[in-house]
C-alpha positions in Angstrom: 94.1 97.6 43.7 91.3 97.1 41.4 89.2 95.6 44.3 90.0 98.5 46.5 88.9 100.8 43.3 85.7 98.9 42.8 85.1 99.7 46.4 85.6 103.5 46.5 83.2 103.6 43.5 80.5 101.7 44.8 80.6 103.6 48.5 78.5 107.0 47.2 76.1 105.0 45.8 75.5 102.8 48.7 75.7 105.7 50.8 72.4 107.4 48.2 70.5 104.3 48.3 70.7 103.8 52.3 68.1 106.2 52.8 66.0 105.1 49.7 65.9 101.6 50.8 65.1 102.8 54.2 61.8 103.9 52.9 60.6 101.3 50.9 61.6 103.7 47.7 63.5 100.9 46.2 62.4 97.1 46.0 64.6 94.1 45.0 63.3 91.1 43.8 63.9 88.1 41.8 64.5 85.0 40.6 67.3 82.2 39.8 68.3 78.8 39.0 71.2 76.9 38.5 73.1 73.9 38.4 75.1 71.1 37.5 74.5 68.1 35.5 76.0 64.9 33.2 74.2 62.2 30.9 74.6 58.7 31.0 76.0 58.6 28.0 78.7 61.1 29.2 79.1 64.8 28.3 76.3 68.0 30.0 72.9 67.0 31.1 70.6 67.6 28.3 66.6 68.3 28.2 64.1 65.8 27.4 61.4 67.8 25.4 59.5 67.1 22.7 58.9 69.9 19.8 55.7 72.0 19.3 54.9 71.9 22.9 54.0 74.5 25.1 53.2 77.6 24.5 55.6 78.3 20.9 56.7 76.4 18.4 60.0 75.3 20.4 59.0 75.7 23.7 60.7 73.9 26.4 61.8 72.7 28.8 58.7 70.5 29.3 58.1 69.2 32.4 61.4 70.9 34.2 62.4 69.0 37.2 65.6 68.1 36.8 65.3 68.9 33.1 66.5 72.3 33.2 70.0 72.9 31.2 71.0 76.7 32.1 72.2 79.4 34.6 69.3 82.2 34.8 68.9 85.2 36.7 66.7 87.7 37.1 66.7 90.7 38.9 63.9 92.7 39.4 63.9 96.2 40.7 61.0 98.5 41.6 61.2 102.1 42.2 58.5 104.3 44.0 60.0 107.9 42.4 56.9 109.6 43.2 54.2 109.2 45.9 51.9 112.0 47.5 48.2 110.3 48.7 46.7 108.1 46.7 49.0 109.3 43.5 51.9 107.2 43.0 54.3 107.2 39.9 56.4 104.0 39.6 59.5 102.3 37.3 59.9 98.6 37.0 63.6 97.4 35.2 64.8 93.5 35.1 68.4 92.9 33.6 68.3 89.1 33.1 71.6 86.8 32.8 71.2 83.7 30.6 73.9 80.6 30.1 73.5 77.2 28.6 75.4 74.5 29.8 76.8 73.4 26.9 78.2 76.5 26.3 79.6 77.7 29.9 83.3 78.4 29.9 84.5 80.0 33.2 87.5 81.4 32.1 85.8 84.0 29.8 82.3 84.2 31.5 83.9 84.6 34.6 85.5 87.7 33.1 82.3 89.1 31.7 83.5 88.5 27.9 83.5 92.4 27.6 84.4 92.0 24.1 81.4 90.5 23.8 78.8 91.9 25.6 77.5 94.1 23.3 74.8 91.7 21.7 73.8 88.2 23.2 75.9 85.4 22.1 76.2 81.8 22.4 78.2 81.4 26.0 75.7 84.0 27.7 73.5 86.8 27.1 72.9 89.6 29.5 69.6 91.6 28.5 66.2 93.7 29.9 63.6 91.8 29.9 61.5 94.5 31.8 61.9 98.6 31.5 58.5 100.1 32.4 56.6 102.7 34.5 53.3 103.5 35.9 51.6 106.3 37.1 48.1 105.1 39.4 46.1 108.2 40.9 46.2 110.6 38.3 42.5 110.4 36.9 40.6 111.5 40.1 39.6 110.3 43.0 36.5 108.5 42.1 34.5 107.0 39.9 35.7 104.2 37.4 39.5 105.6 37.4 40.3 106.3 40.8 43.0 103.4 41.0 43.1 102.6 37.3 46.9 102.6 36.0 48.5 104.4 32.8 51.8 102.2 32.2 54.5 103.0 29.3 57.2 100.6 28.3 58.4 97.0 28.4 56.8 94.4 30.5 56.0 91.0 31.3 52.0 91.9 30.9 49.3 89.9 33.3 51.3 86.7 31.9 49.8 83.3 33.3 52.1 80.2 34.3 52.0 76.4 34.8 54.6 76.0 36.9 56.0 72.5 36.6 56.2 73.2 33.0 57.6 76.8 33.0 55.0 77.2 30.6 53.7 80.8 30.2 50.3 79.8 28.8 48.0 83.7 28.7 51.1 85.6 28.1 51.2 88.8 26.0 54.7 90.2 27.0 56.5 92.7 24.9 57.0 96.7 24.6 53.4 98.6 24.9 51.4 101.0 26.3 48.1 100.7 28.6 45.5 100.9 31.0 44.8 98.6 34.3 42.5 98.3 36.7 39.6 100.4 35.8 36.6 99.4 38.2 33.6 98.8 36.7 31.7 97.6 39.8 31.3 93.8 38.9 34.9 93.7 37.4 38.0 95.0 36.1 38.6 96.3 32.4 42.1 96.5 30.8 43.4 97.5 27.8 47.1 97.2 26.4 48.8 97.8 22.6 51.3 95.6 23.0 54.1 96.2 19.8 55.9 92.8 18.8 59.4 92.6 16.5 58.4 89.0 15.8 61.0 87.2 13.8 63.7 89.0 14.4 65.5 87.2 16.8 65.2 83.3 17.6 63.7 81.9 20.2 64.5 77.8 19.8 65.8 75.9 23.3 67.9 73.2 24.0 71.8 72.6 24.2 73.6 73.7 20.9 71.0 76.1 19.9 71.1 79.6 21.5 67.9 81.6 21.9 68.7 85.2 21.2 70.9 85.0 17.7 69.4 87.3 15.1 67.5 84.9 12.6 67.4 85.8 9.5 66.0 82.5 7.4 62.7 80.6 7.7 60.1 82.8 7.3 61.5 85.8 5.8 59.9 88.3 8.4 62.7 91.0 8.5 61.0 94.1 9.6 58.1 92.8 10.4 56.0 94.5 13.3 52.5 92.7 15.2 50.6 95.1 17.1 48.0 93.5 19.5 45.2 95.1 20.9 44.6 93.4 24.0 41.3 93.6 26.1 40.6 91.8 29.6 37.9 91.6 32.1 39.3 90.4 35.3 38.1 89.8 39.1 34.8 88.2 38.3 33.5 86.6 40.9 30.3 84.5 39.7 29.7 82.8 43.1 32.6 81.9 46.5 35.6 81.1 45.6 35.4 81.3 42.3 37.2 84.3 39.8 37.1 84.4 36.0 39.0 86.3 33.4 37.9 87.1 30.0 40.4 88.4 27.3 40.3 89.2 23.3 43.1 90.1 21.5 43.3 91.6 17.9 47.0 91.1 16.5 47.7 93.1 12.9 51.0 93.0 11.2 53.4 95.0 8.7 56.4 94.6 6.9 58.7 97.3 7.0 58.8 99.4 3.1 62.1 98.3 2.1 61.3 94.5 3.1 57.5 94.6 1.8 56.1 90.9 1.6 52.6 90.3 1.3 52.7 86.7 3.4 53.6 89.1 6.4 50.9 91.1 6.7 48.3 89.0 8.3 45.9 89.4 11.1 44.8 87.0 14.3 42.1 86.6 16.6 42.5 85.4 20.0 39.9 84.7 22.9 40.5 83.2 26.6 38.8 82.3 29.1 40.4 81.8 32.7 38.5 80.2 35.4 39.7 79.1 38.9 37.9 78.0 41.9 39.5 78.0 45.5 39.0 75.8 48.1 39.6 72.7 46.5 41.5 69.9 48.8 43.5 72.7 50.5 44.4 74.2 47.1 42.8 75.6 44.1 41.6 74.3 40.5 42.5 76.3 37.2 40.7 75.9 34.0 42.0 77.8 31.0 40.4 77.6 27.8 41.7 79.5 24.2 41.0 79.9 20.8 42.2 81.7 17.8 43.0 81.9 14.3 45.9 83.7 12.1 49.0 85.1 13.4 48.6 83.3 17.1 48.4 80.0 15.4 51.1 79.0 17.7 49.3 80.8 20.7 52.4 83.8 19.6 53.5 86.1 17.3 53.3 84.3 13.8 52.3 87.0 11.2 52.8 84.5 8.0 49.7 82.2 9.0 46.1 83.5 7.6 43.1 83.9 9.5 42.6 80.5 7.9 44.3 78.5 10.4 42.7 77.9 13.6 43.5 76.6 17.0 41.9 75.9 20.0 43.3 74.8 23.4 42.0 74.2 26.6 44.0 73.0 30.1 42.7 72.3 33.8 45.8 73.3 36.1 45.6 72.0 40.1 47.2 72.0 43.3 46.1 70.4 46.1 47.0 69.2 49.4 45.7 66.0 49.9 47.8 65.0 53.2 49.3 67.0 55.6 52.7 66.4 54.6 51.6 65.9 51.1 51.7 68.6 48.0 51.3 68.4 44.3 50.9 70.2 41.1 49.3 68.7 38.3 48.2 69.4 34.8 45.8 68.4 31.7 46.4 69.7 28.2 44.7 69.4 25.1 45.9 71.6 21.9 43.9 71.4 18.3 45.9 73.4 15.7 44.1 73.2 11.7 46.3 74.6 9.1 44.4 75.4 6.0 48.1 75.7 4.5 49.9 73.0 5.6 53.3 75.1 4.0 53.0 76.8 6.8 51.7 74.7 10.0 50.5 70.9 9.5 47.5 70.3 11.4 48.5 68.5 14.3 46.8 67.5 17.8 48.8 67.7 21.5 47.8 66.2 24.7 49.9 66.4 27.9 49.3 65.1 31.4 51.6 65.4 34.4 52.1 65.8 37.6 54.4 66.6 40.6 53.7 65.0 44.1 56.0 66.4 46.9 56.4 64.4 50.2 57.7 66.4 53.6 59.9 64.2 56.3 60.7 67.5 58.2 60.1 70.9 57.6 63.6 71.0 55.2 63.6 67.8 53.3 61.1 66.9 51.2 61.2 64.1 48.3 59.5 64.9 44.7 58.6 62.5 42.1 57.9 64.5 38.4 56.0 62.4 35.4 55.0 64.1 32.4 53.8 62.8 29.2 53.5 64.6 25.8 52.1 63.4 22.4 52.0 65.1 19.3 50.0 64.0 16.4 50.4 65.7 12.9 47.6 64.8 10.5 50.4 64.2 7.7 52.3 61.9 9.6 51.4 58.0 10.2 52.5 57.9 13.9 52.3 60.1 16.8 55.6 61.6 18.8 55.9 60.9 22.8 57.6 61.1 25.5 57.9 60.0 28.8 59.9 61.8 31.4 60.2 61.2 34.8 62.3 62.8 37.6 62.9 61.9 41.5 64.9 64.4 43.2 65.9 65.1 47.2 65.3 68.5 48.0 65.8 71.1 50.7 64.5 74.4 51.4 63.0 76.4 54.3 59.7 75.6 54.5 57.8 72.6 54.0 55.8 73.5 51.4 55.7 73.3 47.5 56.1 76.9 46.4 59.4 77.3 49.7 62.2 78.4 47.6 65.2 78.5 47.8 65.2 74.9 47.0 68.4 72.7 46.6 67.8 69.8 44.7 70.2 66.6 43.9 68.1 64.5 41.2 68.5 62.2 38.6 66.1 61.8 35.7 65.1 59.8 32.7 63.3 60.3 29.3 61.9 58.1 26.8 60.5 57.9 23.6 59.5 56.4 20.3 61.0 56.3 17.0 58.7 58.8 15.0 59.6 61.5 17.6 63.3 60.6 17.1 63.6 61.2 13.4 61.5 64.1 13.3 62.2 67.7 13.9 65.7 66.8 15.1 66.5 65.3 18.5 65.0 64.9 21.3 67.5 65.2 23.4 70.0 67.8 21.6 71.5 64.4 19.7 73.3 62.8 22.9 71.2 60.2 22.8 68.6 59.4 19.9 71.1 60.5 17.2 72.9 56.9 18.5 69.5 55.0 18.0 69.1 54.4 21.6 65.1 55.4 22.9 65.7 56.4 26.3 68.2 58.1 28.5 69.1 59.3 31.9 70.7 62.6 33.4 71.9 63.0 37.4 73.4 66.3 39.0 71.8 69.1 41.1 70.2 72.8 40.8 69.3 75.7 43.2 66.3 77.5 42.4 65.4 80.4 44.0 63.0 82.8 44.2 62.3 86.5 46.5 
């Protein structure tokens, strides 16, 4: 009966959206993965990642073949509400679903823990990561604004990503306002105020600790707000092939009255360059290069470090073809953080390397190899952290090529390390291996990942 009632409900609106979809009014897109996995040791799979990586302070997965420990989904839907010549008005939503393995129960997730659904919580979290529209067409037609777009809301904003480390390295995401594409002849000018509750909610990853909880310890930054003022010049194209970016990015924070604190109400600085060159070995070449001061100390939101601290980073991203059945990503990654006060961030130095060959036998099998390397030096510390991780995985998918998705995957994958990156900043490995002294472990099972 309540299948037969689910149906009856959904037939009107099936019956309204025929017609929309018909026209290309309503676009669905998205993205997935998800999987299965054990340890060697017994119990889930578990992620090999080493702290202070990436682009935050607990960024991870690292380098995510086979290291990936969660069910995600996103779904991505784009209206086209208005549209008469070149004047278009647009809305953009994307309710995302989010469960750990170490925390999956089908009996209750199954149901849709209605009970709990109301906020995220540890077994899974259902939120929008996008709500946003545009309007393009509404400043004349010509001159500088003809195609230039006003946009209002919340948005994953010109973010930039390494994939093989799901590592969102330009990325100034959040709830803001703006202007894009405003033609200035030799380039492209944008502006956005992007509005940032930083703090507020954690962010940390790996099995037993559950991004999204409220936070309310650490750094005492209830009520804080960052607004950044974010300015880019895009689509310059110095000589063939070749297209730079340039952005600068003024963040200013404030405590809310009733929570005043003074550490909070810092400013940062933030400059990028992004360069990337085409037509190199049947692929292209990415060099990204940042630096910055104060509240992007950790290349985020982070409004209780002074303009005192400085960072710089720079990366060279590429994927080539080198062989006709032969495709890889790769990476290089240097990161120089100073903390004037080292209560707040130790000065510390990270260098990664990796890279992710893919071999075609047919046009639906393929066999990938995944090594990355991280190490972390803090100034105050007598040893550096690293680890090695390395994954080999079959995989199937429709085309034979790197970015064909869906991909099926059956892998198995190991991780290893040294002591000082064992006893500090807790465990590598979410304790199922380094908190029994051992320096190295393996995972096995097998993921979908999927995107359209």
């Amino acid at each position: 009966m309540k299948s037969l009632s689910l149906i009856k409900a959904a037939l009107p609106l099936a019956l309204a959206c025929g017609p929309l979809l018909a026209q290309d009014v309503v676009e669905i897109h998205g993205y997935m993965r998800t999987g299965i996995g054990r340890s060697s040791n017994g119990g889930e799979q578990v992620t090999f990642y080493l702290p202070n990586t990436g682009d935050a302070v607990t960024a991870g997965p690292g380098y995510r073949l086979g290291n990936e420990t969660d069910t995600y989904i996103e779904l991505a839907v784009d209206v086209k509400a208005y549209e008469k010549g070149s004047t278009t008005f647009k809305l953009h939503f994307r309710p995302t679903f989010r469960q750990y393995y170490g925390a999956r129960d089908a009996s209750s997730d199954a149901g849709g823990n209605v009970n709990g659904s109301f906020y995220p919580n540890n077994t899974q979290q259902v939120f929008i990561r996008e709500g946003w529209g545009e309007a393009t067409g509404i400043f004349g037609k010509s001159g500088p604004f003809k195609d230039a777009s006003l946009w209002i809301g919340r948005r994953f904003y010109q973010r930039q990503d390494l994939h093989i480390r799901d590592q969102w390295y330009w990325n100034n995401s959040g709830d803001g306002v703006g202007i894009e594409n405003i033609d200035l002849g030799f380039g492209k000018l944008h502006y956005a105020f992007i509005q940032n509750d930083t703090g507020n909610v954690d962010t940390g990853w790996g099995a037993g600790h559950f991004p999204g909880n409220l936070q309310t310890d650490t750094y005492n930054r209830q009520g804080t707000v960052i607004g950044a003022h974010d300015l880019r010049l895009s689509d310059l194209n110095p000589w063939q092939g070749a297209s730079v970016t340039l952005g600068i990015q003024h963040q200013d924070a404030r405590s809310r009255a009733t929570v005043e604190n003074a550490s909070n109400n810092n400013k940062g600085n933030k400059y990028s360059l992004m360069y990337t060159q085409s037509g190199v070995l049947g692929g292209d070449n990415r060099v990204y290069v940042a630096f910055g001061d104060g509240s992007t100390w950790y290349n985020w939101y982070n409004p209780e470090l002074t303009t005192a601290n400085k960072w710089h980073q720079i990366m060279d991203i590429f994927f080539i073809k080198p062989l006709p059945n032969l495709e890889m990503q790769g990476v290089v990654e240097y990161r120089r953080q100073d903390g004037a006060d080292t209560n707040k961030g130790a000065s510390n130095t990270w260098k990664s390397i990796g890279v992710r060959p893919t071999y075609f036998f047919t046009q639906h099998f393929s066999l990938a190899y995944e090594i990355g390397y991280d190490q972390l030096k803090f100034d105050n510390e007598n040893g550096n952290r690293h680890l090695n991780k390395q994954t080999l995985a079959l995989q199937w998918s429709p085309q034979a090529s790197f970015w064909s998705r869906p991909q099926l995957r059956l892998f198995v994958t190991k991780g290893s390390w040294n002591n000082e990156l064992a006893n500090n900043w807790g465990p590598v490995d979410a304790g199922q291996f380094s908190s029994r002294g051992q320096s190295s472990g393996y995972t096995y099972g097998a993921q979908i990942e999927a995107w359209w």
